[in-house]
C-alpha positions as CSV (number, residue, x, y, z in Angstrom):
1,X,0.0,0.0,0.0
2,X,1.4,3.8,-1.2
3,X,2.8,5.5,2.1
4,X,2.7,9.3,0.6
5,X,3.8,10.8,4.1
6,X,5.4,8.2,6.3
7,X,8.6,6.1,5.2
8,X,11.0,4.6,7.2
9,X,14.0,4.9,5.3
10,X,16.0,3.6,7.9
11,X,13.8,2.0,10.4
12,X,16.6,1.4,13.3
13,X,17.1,5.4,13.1
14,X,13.3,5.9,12.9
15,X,12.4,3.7,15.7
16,X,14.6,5.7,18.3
17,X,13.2,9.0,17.1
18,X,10.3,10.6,19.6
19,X,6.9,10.7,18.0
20,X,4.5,12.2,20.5
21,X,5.9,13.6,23.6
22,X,3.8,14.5,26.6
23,X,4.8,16.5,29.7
24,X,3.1,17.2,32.7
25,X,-0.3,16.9,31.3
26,X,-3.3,17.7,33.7
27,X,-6.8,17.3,33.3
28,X,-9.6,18.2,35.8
29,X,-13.6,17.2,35.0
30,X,-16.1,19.4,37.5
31,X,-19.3,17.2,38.2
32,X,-21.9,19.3,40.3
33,X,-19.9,21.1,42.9
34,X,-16.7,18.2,42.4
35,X,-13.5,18.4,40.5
36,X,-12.2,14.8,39.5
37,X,-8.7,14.8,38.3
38,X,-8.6,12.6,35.4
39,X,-5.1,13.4,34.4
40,X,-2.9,13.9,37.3
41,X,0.7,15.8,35.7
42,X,1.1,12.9,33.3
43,X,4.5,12.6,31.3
44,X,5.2,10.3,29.1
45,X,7.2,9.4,25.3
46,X,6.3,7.1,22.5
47,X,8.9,6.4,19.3
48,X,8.2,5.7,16.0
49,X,7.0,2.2,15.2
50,X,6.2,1.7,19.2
51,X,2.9,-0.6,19.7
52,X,2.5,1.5,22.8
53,X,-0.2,0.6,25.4
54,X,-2.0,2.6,28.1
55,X,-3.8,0.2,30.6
56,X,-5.8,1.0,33.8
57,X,-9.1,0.8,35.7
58,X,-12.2,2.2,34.5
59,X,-12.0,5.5,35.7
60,X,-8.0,5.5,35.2
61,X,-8.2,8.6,32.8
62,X,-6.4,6.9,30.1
63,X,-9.4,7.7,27.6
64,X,-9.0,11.2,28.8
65,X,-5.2,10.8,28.1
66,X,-5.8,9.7,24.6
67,X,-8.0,12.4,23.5
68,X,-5.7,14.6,24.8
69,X,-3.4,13.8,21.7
70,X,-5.7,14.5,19.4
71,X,-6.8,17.6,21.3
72,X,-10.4,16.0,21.2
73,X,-9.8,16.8,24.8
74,X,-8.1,20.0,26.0
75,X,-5.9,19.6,28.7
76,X,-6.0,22.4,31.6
77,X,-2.2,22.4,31.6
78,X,1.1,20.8,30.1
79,X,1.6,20.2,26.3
80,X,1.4,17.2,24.0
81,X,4.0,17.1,21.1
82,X,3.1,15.0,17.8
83,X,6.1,15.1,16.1
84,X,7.3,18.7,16.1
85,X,4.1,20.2,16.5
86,X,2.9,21.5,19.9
87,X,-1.0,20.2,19.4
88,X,-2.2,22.8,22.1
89,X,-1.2,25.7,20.1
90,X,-2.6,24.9,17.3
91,X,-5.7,27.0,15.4
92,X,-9.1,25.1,15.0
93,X,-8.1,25.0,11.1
94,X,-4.7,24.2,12.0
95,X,-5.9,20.9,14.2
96,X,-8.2,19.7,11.7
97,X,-5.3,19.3,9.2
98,X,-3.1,18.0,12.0
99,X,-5.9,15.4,13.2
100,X,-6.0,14.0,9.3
101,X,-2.5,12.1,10.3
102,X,-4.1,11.2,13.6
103,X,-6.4,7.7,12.9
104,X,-8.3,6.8,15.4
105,X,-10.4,3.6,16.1
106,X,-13.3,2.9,18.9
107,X,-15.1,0.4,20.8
108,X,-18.1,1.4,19.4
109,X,-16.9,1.5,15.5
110,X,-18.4,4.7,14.8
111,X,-19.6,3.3,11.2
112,X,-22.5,5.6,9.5
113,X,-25.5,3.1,8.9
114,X,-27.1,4.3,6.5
115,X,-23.2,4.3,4.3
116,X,-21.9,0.8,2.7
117,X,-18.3,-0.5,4.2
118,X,-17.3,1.5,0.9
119,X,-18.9,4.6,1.5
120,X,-17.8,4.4,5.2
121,X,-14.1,3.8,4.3
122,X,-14.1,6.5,1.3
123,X,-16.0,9.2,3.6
124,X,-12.8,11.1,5.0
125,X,-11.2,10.9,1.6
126,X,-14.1,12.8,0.2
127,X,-14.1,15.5,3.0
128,X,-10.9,16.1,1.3
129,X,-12.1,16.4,-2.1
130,X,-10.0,13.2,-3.4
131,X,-10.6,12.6,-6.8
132,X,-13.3,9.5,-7.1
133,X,-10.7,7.3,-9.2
134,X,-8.0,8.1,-6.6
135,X,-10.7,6.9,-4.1
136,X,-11.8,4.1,-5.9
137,X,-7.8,2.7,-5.8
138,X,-7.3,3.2,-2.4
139,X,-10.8,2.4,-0.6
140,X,-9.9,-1.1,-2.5
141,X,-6.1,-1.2,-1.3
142,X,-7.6,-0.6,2.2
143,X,-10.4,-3.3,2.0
144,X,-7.8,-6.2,0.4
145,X,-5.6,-4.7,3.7
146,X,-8.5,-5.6,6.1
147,X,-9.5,-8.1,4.1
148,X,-13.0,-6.9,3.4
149,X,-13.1,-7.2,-0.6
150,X,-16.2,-9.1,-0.6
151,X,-18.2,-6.7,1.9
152,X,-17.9,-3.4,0.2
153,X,-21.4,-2.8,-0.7
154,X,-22.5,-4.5,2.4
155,X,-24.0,-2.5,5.2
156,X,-22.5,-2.4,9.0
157,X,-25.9,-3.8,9.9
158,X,-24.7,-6.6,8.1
159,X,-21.4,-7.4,9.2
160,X,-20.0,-8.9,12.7
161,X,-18.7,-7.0,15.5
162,X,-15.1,-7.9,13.8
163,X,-15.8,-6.9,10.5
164,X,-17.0,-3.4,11.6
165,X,-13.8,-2.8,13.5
166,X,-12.1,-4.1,10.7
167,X,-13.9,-1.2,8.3
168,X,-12.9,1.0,11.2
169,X,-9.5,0.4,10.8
170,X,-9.5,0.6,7.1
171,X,-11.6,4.0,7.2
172,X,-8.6,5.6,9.9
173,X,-5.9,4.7,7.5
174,X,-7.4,6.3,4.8
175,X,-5.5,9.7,5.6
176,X,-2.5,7.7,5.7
177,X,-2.1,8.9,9.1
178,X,1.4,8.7,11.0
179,X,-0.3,7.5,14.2
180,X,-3.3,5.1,14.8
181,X,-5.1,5.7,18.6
182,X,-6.9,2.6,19.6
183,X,-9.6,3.5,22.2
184,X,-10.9,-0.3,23.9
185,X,-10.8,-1.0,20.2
186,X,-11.3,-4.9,21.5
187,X,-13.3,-4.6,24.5
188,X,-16.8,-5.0,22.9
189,X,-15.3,-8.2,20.8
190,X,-15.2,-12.1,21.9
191,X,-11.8,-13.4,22.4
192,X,-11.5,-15.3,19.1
193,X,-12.4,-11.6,17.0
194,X,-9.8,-9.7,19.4
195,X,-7.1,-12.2,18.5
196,X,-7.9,-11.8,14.8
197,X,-7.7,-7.9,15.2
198,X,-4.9,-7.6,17.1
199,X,-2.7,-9.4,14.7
200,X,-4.0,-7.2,11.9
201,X,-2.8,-4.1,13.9
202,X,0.6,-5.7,14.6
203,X,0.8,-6.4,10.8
204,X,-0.4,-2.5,9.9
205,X,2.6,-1.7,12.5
206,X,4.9,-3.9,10.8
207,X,4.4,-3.6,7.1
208,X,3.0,0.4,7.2
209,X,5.5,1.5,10.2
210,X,2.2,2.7,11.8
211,X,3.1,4.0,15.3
212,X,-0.3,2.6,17.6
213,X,-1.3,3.8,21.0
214,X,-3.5,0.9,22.9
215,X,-5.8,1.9,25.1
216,X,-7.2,-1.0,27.4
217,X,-8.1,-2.4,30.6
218,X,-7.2,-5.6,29.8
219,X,-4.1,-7.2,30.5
220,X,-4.3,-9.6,27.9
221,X,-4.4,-7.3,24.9
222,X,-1.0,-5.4,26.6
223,X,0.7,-8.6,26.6
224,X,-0.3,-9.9,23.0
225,X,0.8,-6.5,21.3
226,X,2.7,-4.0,23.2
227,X,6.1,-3.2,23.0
228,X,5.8,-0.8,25.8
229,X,3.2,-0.1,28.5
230,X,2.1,2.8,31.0
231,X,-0.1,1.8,33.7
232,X,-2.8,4.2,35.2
233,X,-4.7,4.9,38.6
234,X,-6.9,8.2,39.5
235,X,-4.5,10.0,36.7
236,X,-1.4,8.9,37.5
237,X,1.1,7.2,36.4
238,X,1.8,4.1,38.6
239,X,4.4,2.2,36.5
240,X,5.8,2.2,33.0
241,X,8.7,0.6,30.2
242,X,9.1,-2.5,28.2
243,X,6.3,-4.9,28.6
244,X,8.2,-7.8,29.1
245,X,10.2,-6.0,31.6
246,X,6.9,-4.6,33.5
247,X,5.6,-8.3,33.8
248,X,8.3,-9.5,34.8
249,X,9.3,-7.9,37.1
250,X,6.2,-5.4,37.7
251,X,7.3,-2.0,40.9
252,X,3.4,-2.2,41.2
């Protein structure tokens, strides 16, 4: 598959190379007349071509965390770095064309109903006024990726809870994005389906050099795909480095 704006022409360089950096981040929610801290002066880096997991509690903040990066959150204080771009200074415009090398996938798929898997996948290419032969060759690039070929006129009403995610994943690489945030992109699948997906995202990470950020409360997913982990509780980080490291020989 083309790669317009990522190539690692020398991965070993690449994969030592910062690609998000965030410092003393800080997030505060007021409910009624209380203030929950949901991101408790959170500092953390992930490189180029990491598989990099964020794992906690409900209630953790690590979905705060996440949408932090893509600003879909705004943080009270600190800064997050993507690349060489400081995302909280950023102008509305300026975010939107930063957010287009930002994929993200959910738990709950976010697929339009009423669109086929094509229409779903093609729909951020055509926000972008992408010619419809350009879309045509890489909605079908994507859908032989996820290996979807056969269901691009079908409807998500028709498809499993695998296949959706799988038209999720193809629809945030459309952009051909640098980094690919995974929001309990697993949690609402059965064990077999999870498998399945997770070793399409460690191919995408592999083949692409797609950096992915894991967010997840189970252990599991951490230990079948991450390369590093940071664990959370009330906002704060409790432990973090290599996964194999952390569980085996875990300071928490």
């Amino acid at each position: 598959m083309e790669r317009r704006f990522f190539v690692l022409k020398n991965k070993s360089y690449e994969r030592m190379s910062k690609l998000i950096k965030i410092k003393n981040l800080k997030k505060t929610y007021k409910k009624e007349n209380i203030y929950v801290k949901a991101i408790d002066d959170v500092s953390l880096d992930i490189e180029r071509g990491d598989i990099y997991g964020i794992i906690g509690l409900s209630g953790a903040g690590k979905s705060s965390l996440v949408r932090c990066i893509n600003m879909l959150e705004r943080p009270d204080s600190g800064e997050v770095i993507v690349g060489k771009v400081n995302m909280g200074n950023l102008s509305k415009k300026e975010l939107r064309d930063v957010r287009k090398k930002i994929g993200m996938i959910f738990q709950g798929f976010n697929l339009l109903n009423s669109k086929t898997v094509f229409e779903n996948i093609a729909f951020p290419l055509r926000i972008m006024k992408i010619s419809e032969n350009e879309i045509k060759e890489k909605v079908s690039k994507l859908l032989k990726l996820v290996d979807l070929t056969d269901k691009a006129h079908a409807y998500p009403s028709n498809l499993s809870g695998g296949q959706k995610q799988r038209v999720g994943i193809a629809r945030a690489l459309a952009n051909d994005p640098e980094v690919l945030l995974c929001d309990e992109a697993t949690s609402a699948l059965d064990p077999k389906t999870t498998k399945q997906i997770l070793a399409l995202l460690k191919d995408i990470n592999k083949n692409l050099g797609l950096t992915i950020v894991v967010i997840t409360h189970e252990m599991d997913v951490i230990k079948e795909i991450c390369n590093k982990v940071t664990i959370l509780e009330s906002g704060k980080i409790i432990d973090s480095g290599n996964t194999i490291d952390l569980f085996s020989s875990p300071s928490q």
